[in-house]
N, C-alpha and C positions, 0 to 999 in steps of 0.2 A: 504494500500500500504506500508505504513512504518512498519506493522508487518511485510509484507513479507520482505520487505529489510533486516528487524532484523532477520529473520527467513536463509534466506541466508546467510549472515555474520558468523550467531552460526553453519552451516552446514561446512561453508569454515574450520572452528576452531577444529571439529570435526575429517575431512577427512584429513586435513593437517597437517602435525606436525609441519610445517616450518614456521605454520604462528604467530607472533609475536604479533600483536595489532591490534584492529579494526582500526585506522587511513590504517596503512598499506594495510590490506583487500582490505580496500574500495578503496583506490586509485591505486595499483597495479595489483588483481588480473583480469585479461583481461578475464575469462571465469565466473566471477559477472559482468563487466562491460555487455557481449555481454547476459546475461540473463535478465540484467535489462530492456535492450535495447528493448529486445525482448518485453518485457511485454508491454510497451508501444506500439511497432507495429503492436504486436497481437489488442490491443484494436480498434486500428484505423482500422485494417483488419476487424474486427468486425463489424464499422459502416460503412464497404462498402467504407474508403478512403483507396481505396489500394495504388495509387501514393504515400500520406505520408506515408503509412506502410512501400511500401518498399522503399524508401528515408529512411529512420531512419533503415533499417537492411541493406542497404547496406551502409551507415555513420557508422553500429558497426561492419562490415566486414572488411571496412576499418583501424580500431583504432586497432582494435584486433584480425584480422585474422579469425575470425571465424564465417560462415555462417548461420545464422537460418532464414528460410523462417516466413512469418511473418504470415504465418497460421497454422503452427505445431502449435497441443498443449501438453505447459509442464506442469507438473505438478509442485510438492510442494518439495524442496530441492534437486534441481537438483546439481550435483556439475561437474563442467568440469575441470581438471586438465589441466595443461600447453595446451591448447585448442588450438594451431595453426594449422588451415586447417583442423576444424571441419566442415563438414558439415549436416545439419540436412533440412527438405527437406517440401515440403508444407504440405502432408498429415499424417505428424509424429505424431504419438500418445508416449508420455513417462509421465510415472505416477511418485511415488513419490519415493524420493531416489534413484534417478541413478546415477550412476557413469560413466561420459566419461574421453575419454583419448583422446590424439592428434592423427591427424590423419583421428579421426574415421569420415566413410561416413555414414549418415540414408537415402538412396535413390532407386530413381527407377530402373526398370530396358528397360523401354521402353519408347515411345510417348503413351502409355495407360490413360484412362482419370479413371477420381473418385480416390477411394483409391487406391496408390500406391505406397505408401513407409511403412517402417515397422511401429510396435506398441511393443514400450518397458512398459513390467508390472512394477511392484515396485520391488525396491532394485536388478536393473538390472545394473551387471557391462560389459562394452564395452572397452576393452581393446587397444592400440596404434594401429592405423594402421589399425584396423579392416575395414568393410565395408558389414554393414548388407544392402539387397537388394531386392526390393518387396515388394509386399502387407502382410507381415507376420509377425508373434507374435514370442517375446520372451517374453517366460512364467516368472512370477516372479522368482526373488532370483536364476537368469541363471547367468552364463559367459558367455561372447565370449573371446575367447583367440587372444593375438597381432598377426597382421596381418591375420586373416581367413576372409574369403567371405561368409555370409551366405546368401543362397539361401531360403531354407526350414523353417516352424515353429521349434520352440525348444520348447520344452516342460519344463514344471517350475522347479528349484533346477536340473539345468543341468548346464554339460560345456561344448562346444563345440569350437572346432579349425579345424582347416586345410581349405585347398582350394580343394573341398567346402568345407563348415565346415559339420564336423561332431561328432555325439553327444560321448561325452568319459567318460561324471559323469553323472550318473543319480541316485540323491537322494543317494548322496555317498558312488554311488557302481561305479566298472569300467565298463566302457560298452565293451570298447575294449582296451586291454592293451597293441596291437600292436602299435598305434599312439599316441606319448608323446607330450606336449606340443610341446619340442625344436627339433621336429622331422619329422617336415610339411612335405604334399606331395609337391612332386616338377616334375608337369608336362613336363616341359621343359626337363628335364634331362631324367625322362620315356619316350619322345619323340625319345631322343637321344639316348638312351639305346637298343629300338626295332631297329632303322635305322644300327644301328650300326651291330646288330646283322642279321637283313637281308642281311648287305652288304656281312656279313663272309658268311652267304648260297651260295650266288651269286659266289661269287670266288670261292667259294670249288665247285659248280656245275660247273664252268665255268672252273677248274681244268680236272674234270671228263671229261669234253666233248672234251679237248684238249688230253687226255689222249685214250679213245677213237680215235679218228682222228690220231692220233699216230700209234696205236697199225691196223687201217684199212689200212693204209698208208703203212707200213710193212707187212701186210697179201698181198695186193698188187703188190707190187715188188718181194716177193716171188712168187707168183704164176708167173708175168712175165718170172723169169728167169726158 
């Protein structure tokens, strides 16, 4: 147990450049505090006490903002950067060398029972905001890009963004050069873009047809007279 402690620590020193001394590590960083946490409530989850398992992950939700179910399992030098309102989900698999960011959701995406939340391989980064979703894998040595939703597996040494996410490095090549990191889809606005555009149809037929009615309105009175 106290290698991995020590094992943790040298990981935080690694990722972070800010960080100054192991006293500091240990007592500050809230996303070592909620891994330590974890490992403990994983154990208890183990022997079937789930009440203390999750009493002790919901005690390191409290402290530190961020959520791990106490049957995910993690692997070996996970590091969670400014981790507020991470959530990681019961059936998570993440191997070794991940990198999370704040924000990030590991979750389902229904009342489905068995495996339902994702599987991060090794040296998997999950960038702010993200929200990977389902039963699915990100292949080793992937990105997710801040804020994307991923639905789909990712295939290994890839990087995928947008909502949904989609893949744009693959084995650092471009897949698609039309969708840049800072240049997300944005439904809402495609939403408003077609609406907006059906309305011009509307009026300009709605043009037409008064025009018309016009033009029969005066064939009309001339024949009256």
């Amino acid at each position: 147990m106290f290698r991995k402690m020590r094992e943790d620590v040298r990981c935080i020193f690694h990722q972070d450049p800010s960080a100054r001394n192991v006293f500091e590590v240990a007592l500050t960083y809230s996303g070592l505090h909620a891994i330590w946490h974890h490992r403990i409530a994983h154990a208890f989850f183990n022997m079937k006490l789930f009440f203390i398992a999750r009493s002790i992950s919901q005690f390191s939700r409290f402290i530190t903002g961020i959520e791990i179910h106490p049957g995910a399992k993690i692997g070996r030098r996970l590091f969670i950067d400014h981790g507020m309102g991470v959530v990681i989900g019961e059936t998570c698999e993440i191997g070794d060398d991940v990198t999370i960011y704040q924000g990030v959701t590991l979750g389902g995406t229904g009342k489905e029972k068995g495996k339902r939340h994702p599987t991060l391989e090794n040296n998997v980064l999950v960038a702010t905001g993200a929200k990977v979703l389902g039963s699915i894998t990100i292949g080793e040595h992937s990105k997710v890009g801040a804020g994307s939703v991923v639905l789909k597996d990712v295939p290994k040494n890839s990087t995928v963004v947008g909502i949904p996410g989609k893949v744009v490095i693959k084995n650092g090549v471009k897949v698609d050069n039309k969708l840049n990191h800072h240049d997300l889809p944005d439904p809402v606005a495609d939403k408003c873009d077609m609406l907006e555009n059906r309305i011009k149809q509307l009026e300009e037929r709605l043009q037409q047809l008064e025009q018309l009615t016009k033009e029969e309105g005066d064939l009309n009175e001339h024949s009256n007279i």
